[in-house]
N, C-alpha and C positions, 0 to 999 in steps of 0.2 A: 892251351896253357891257361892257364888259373891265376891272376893275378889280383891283390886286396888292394882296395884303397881305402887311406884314411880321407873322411870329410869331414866339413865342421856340418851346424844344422840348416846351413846355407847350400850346403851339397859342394863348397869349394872345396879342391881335394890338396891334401895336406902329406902325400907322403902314398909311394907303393910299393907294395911287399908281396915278394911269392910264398911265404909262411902266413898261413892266417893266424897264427899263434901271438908273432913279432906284429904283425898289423893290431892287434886285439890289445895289446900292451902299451903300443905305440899311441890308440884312439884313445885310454884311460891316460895314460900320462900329459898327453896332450890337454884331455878332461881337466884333470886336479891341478896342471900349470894356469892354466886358460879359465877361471872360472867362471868367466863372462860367456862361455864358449861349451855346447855339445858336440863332441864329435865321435862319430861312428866309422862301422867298416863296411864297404859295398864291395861285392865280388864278380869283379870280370874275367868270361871268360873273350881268350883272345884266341884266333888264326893266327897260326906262323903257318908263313908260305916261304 
């Protein structure tokens, strides 16, 4: 399973999403709220057992 995280450029994570789509809009909105602030999308993948 595939899961996006939003982080700022500190790598604290700000939020996860199974759409990388909604992650990717989520890390720009964040962006132009937060100008003080980059944040990006990193994608894990996870095990489900």
């Amino acid at each position: 399973m595939t899961v996006y995280q939003v982080l700022n450029e500190e790598n604290l994570a700000y939020g996860e999403f199974f759409d990388l789509q909604e992650a990717m809009y989520s890390a720009q909105d964040f962006t132009v709220w937060d100008d003080e602030h980059y944040y990006h999308v990193e994608e894990l993948e996870l095990e489900v057992v």
